[in-house]
N, C-alpha and C positions, 0 to 999 in steps of 0.2 A: 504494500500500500504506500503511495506516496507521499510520503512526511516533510510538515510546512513549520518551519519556524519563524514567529514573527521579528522582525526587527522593527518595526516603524509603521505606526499607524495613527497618522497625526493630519485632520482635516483630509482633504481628498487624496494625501499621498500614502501610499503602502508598501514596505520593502518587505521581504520574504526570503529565508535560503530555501530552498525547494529541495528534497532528497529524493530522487526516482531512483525503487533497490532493484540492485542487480538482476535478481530472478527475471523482474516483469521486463527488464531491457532481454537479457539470454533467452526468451521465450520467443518473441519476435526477431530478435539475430539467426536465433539456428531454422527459425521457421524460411526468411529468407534465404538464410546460405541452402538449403532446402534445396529450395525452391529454383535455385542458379544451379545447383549441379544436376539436377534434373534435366537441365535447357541447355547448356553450357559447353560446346565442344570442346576438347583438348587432347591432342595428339597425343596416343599412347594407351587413351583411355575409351572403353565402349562409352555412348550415350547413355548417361543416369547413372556411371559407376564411376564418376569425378569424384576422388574423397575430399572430404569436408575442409582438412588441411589444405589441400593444393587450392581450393576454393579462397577460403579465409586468406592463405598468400597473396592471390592474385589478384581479391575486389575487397577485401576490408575497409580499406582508407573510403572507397565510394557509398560501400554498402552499409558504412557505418556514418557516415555524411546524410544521408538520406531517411535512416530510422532514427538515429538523433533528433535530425528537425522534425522528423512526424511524429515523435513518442513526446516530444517538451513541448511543442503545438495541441496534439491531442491530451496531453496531462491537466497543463495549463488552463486549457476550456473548461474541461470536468470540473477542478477542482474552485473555476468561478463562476460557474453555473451552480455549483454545491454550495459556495458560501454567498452568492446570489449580490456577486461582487460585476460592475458591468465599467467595462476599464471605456476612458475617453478615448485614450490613442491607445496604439497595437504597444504592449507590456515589454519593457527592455530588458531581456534577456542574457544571463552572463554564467557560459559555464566555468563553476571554479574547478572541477576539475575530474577528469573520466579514465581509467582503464578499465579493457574490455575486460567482463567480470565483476567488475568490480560496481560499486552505486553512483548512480551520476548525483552530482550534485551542482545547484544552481542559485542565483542567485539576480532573483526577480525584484524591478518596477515596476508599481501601476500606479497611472492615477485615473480616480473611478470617478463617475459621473457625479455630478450630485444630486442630491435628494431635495428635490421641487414640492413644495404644498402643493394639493391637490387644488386646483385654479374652478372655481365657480364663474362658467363663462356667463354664464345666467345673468349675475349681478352687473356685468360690462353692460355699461349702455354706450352705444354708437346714434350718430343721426343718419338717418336716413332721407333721401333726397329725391322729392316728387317733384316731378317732372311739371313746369306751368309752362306749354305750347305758347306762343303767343305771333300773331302775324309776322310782327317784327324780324321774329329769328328764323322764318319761313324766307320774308323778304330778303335778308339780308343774306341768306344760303343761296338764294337765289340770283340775289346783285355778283356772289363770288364766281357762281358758275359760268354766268353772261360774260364776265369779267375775265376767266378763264379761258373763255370758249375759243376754238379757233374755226375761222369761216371765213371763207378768203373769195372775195373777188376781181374782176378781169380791172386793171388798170385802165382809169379813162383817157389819162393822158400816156403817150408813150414817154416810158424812159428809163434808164440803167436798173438791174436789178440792186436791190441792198438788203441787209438785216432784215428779214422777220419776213420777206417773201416768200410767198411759193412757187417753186421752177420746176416748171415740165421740160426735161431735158433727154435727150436719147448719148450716150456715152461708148466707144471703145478705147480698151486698152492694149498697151504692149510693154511689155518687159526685156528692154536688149533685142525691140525692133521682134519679139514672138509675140503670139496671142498667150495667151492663158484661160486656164479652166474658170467663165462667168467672166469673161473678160468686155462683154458685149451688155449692153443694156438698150431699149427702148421704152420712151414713153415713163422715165424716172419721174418721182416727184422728191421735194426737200425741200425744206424750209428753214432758207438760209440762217446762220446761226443757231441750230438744233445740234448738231452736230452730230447727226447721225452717220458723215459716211468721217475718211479718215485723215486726220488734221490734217492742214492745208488745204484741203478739196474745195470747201465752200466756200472759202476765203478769198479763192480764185474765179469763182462766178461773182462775187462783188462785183457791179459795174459794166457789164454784161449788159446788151439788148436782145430782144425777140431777134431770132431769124439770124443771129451772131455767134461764131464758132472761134473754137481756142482751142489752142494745146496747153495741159495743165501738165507739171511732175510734180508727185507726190513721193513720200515712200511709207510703206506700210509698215504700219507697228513692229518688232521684234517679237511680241506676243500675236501678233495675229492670229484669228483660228485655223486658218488658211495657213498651214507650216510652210509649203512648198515655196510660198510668197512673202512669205515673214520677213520682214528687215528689208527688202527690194525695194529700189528706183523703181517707177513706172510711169510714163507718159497715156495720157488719157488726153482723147482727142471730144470734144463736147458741141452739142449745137441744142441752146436755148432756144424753145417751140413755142413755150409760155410763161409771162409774170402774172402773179396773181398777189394782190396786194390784202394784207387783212384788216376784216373790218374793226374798228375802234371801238363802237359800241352797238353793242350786239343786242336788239331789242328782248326782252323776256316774253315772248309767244308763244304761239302755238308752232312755230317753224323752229323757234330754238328746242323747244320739246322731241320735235321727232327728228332734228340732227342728232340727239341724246338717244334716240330708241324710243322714245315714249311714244304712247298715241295724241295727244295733245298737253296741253300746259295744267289741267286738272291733274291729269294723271302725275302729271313730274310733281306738281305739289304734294299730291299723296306721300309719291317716293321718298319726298325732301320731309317730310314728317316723318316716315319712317323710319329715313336714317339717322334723323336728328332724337328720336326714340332711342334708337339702339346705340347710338355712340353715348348717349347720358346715362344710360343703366350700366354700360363698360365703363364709365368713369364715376360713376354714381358706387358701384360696386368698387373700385380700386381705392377711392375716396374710405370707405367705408374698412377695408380689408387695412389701409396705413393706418386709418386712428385707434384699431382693436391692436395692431400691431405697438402702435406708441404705448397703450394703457397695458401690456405685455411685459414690456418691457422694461417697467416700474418696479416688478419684479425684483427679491433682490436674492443670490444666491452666491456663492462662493464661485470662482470661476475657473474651470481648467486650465493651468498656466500649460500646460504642454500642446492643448488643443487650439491657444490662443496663438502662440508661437507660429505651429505650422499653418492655421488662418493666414497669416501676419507677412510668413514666409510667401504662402501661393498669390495673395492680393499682389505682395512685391513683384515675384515672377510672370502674370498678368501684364502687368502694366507696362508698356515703353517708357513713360516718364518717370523720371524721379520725381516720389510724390514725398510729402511732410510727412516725416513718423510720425506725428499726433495725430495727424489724417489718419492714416493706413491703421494706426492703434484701435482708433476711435472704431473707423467701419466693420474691422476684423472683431471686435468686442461684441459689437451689433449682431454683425452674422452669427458667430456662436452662441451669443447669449437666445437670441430667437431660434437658431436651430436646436438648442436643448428645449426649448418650451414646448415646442412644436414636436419634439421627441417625446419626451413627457406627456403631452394631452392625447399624443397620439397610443402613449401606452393606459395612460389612464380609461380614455375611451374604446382600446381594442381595435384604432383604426388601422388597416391595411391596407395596403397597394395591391388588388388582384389582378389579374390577368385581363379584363377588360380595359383595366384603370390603365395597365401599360400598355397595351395594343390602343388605346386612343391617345397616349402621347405619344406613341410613336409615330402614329397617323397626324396628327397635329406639326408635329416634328417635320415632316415630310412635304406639309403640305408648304411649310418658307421654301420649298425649293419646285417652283412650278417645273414640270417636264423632267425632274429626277425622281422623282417620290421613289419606285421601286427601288434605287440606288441606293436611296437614305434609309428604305427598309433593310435591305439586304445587307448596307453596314450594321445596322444598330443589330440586328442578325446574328453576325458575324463577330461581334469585339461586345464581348462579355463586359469587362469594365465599363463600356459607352452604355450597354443596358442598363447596367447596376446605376451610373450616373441619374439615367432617365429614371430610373425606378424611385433615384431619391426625390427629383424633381417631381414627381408624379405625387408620391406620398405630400410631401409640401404641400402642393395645391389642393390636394383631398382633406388636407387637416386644416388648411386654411379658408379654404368653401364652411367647413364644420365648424370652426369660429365664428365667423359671419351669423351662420345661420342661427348658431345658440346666442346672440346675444342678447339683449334686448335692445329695440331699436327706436327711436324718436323721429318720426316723420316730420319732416319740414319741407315742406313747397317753395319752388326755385325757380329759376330760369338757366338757360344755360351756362351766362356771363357771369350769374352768380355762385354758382355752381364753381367754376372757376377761380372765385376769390377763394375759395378752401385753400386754408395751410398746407392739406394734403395733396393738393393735385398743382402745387406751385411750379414743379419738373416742367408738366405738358402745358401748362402756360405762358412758359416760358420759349417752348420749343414753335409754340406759335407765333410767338412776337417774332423770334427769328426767322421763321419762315414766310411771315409779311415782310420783314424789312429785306430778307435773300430777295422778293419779287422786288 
């Protein structure tokens, strides 16, 4: 039986010399050397009458390498699953000292999770955020879309192409005086500064009339997808068919409705309440999922210093920049301290990640990458770790839904813009001012 002597058992730390006797190691040695002379050719000797000696000579050093780590892994487990000990990080291991025969003896670190009060999510109260519709934020969804829209027409007056038109163009190319594979185009369009074909291209139809040809050189990317053509000079010979210039202000009708797909402008309003519905409950709910997280984390518990470390350590290797240690302190504090709650409520409540729960993050997972999906399934497939990753991500979100839902909640009727003044949703407030000021 394996014999545990304490050294040190002071707040979340635990030292232990660990004795594993000899018998239980010689039980699984000779079951293995076994098991090798069985399988094991050696000139001299029939198959399966390899003695135990010439064995033990030739793979001890390996065969001893490998039951070591499975007997101190599988002891280790047992014996804190027995004393219902659950270590933060994987337990530092130190053999003091083994011959074969003889008792291994060890000499173990843990540091164990700590022990969380049981959290009454009940008592959390959150506000919850009703939705008040109001013309205005119909209107003004709709001023962005017009405002967005592009709808181009025929130039009245003739004259040079520039920024922001649309060119009906027919194109060939050559590379060192050959054609190439898609070298030919008729009847192109682009809309100069979009930058869809590859730099320098549009920048050379600048200033361009109808019914006017050029020779352009360009040279393609290095990355190009097109390998063959990667990094290449290529002269492209070009003849401008049509300018089309875009409209300023695009009326809100029933013709801007079915440029969009719709059947008329009723209909696009529906749509435009729709989505202004469903973007407020994804923000309304993320709103709601930060301030049960802040009252969480009020919380106060002694902290894994070893857990916090390697937090501290991966945020670092993450990052390209060198960020503020009080920074890095600070967020890596955060993330462990929520990810024990979240452990904790998830063991108090029995919640699990089952196999539905993974196969729709995986499917979620898959669907950020439009036209790979099978790709992204077949990794996550394929690399066990990327699973187990998703499998914690998934638990996360299942025990963070289950917060929400247990709280008690205080309804309060909003608007969108106000909805936005929340502390909590200050990020994507933020990401939108940027995003007007980029236009």
């Amino acid at each position: 039986m394996t014999k545990i002597e304490e050294i040190k058992n002071k707040g979340l730390d635990i030292e232990w010399n660990m004795t594993i006797p000899a018998d239980k190691i010689n039980v699984i040695l000779n079951k293995k050397y076994q098991e090798l002379s069985q399988n094991i050719k050696v000139p001299g000797f029939r198959p399966g009458k390899v003695p135990i000696a010439i064995i033990k000579k030739r793979y001890s050093k390996s065969v001893m390498s490998e039951i070591l780590d499975n007997l101190i892994n599988d002891n280790l487990r047992e014996v804190l699953l027995e004393k219902k000990i659950r270590p933060s990080v994987q337990p530092t291991v130190n053999v003091k000292s083994y011959e074969e025969g003889k008792d291994l003896s060890l000499n173990v670190l843990i540091q164990k999770m700590p022990d969380i009060k049981k959290i009454d999510l009940s008592e959390i109260k959150i506000e919850k955020s009703i939705l008040q519709v109001s013309d205005a934020d119909i209107q003004n969804t709709l001023d962005d879309i017009a405002k967005n829209h592009e709808r181009f027409l025929p130039i009245k007056n003739k004259r040079a192409a520039k920024n922001g038109d649309l060119i009906l163009f027919d194109y060939e190319g050559k590379i060192d005086g050959k054609t190439f594979d898609k070298n030919t185009g008729k009847d192109e369009t682009v809309v100069l500064g979009s930058n869809k074909y590859i730099p320098g291209y549009e920048e050379q139809m600048v200033g361009l009339n109808i019914n006017e040809e050029k020779s352009i050189t360009v040279t393609f990317p290095s990355d190009y997808r097109e390998t063959n053509i990667a990094g290449k000079k290529a002269n492209f010979h070009l003849k401008i068919k049509d300018i089309q210039e875009r409209v300023k202000n695009v009326p809100i009708d029933n013709q801007l409705a079915k440029e969009l797909g719709e059947e008329n402008l009723d209909v696009l309003k529906d749509k435009v309440n729709e989505k202004i519905q469903k973007d407020f409950k994804t923000l309304s709910n993320l709103k709601m999922r930060r301030e049960a997280t802040e009252i969480l984390l009020k919380n106060n518990f002694e902290m894994p210093s070893k857990m916090l470390e390697q937090e501290i350590n991966f945020l670092k290797s993450q990052s390209q920049e060198k960020k503020n240690e009080k920074d890095v302190s600070e967020i890596a504090k955060r993330r462990v301290k929520l990810g024990i709650i979240i452990s904790s409520i998830s063991d108090d409540n029995k919640i699990n990640v089952e196999d539905s729960d993974l196969t729709k993050a995986v499917v979620e997972e898959a669907q950020k990458y439009p036209g790979k999906e099978k790709e992204v399934v077949e990794f996550y497939k394929s690399n066990p770790q990327m699973m187990s990753n998703l499998r914690g991500i998934a638990l996360e979100e299942k025990v963070m839904n289950f917060i929400v839902n247990s709280c008690k909640k205080i309804e309060k009727k909003c608007t969108m813009d106000q909805l936005f003044d929340s502390e909590f949703l200050k990020t994507e407030k933020s990401m939108i001012k940027k995003k007007e000021k980029d236009k």
